[in-house]
N, C-alpha and C positions, 0 to 999 in steps of 0.2 A: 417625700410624698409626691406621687405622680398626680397632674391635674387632670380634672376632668375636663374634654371638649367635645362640641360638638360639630369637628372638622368632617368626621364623617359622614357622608350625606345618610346612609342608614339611619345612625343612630339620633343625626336630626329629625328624620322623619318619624320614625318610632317616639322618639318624643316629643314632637309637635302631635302627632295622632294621642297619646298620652294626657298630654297638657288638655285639648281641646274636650279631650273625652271626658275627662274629671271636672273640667269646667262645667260641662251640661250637665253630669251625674248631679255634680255638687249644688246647681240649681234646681233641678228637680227631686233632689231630697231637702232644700231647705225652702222649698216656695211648695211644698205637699197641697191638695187640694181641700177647702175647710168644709166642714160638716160630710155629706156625703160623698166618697169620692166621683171624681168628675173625669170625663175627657177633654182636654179643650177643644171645641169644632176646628180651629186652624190645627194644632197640631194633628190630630186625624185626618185633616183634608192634604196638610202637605206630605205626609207621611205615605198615607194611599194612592197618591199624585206620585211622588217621587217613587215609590216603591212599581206601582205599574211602568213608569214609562223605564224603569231598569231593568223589568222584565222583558219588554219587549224590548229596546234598545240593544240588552247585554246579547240577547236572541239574533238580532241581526248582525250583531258586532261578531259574534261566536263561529255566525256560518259564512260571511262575507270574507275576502281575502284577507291575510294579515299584511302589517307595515305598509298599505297604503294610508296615502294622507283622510282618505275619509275612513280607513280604520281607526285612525290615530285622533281625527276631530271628533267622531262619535265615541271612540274612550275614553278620552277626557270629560264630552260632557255626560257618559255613563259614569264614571268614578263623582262625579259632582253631584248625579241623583244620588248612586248608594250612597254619599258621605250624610246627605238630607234625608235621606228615608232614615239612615242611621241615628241623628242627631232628633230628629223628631220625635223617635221613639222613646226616648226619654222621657219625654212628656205624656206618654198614655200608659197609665198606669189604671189598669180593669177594676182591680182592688186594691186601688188607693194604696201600693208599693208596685217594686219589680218584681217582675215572674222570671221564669226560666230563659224565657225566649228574648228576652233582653242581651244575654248570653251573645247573639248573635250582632245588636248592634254595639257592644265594646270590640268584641273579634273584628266585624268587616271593617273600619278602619284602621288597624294594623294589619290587615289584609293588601286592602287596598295600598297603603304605604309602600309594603313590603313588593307588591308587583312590581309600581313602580321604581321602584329600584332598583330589583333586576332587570328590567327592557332598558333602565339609563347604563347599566354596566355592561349591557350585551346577553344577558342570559336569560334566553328567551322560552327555555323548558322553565325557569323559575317565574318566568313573568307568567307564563300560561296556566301555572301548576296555581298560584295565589290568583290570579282573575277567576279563573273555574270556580275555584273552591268561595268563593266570595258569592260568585253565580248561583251555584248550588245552594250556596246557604241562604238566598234570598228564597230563592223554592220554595227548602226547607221552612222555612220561615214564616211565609206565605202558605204554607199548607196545615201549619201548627196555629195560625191565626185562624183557620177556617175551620179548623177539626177541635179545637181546646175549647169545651163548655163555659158557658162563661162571658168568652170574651166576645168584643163587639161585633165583628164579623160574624161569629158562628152565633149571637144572638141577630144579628143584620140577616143571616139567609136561612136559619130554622127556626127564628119567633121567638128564642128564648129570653 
């Protein structure tokens, strides 16, 4: 019987992203909100917080040079907001469960993982091709927050 390890820094990372990700899940399905469902004010303020300054952040990161050290210090602390917009999202739940768009806070942290890993091995079309896609999906994300009836944004800027 061959052992399992996690010598590989991949598979560390994929399962450290894993481990953390189920850890939040599993607190926000077992601490659900009582009677009507709720937002918390902090989880929506850090969420919104971390989620804008990734927006713009990932924006300047995306058009400013690569592999300089202030690419490299604003990457980090952009993979640090999306891990917190990520982990946050957990916690807002419209209708007192997950919706679709949650979808995207399990993905961007094996997202994000998976870049970094290729920029540590050298492969810098694979680091680019998972930063992007992680980027886009904050968009995405951000546009399904504003367009989805319902939820707090799109009740925040059409009254509903």
């Amino acid at each position: 019987m061959q052992r399992i390890t996690f010598a590989n820094p991949k598979l560390r990372a994929v399962g450290l992203t894993a481990l953390v990700t189920a850890f939040v899940i599993g607190a926000a399905v077992l601490l659900p909100p009582a009677g009507k469902p709720r937002v918390p004010a902090w989880a929506l303020t850090t969420h919104v917080t971390s989620a804008v300054i990734s927006l713009l952040l990932g924006a300047w990161v995306l058009y400013n040079p690569k592999g300089t050290a202030n690419h490299k210090l604003a990457g980090k602390f952009w993979v640090l907001m999306m891990l917190t917009a990520s982990f946050s999202a957990f916690f807002i739940q419209s209708w007192g469960r997950f919706s679709p768009i949650h979808i995207f806070s399990v993905w961007t942290p094996i997202s994000l993982a998976l870049g970094i890993y290729h920029v540590r091995k050298g492969n810098i079309i694979a680091h680019q091709k998972c930063m992007k896609g992680a980027y886009i999906g904050l968009i995405v994300a951000g546009v399904l927050a504003f367009a989805l009836p319902g939820r707090f944004l799109w009740r925040l800027v059409f009254g509903g």
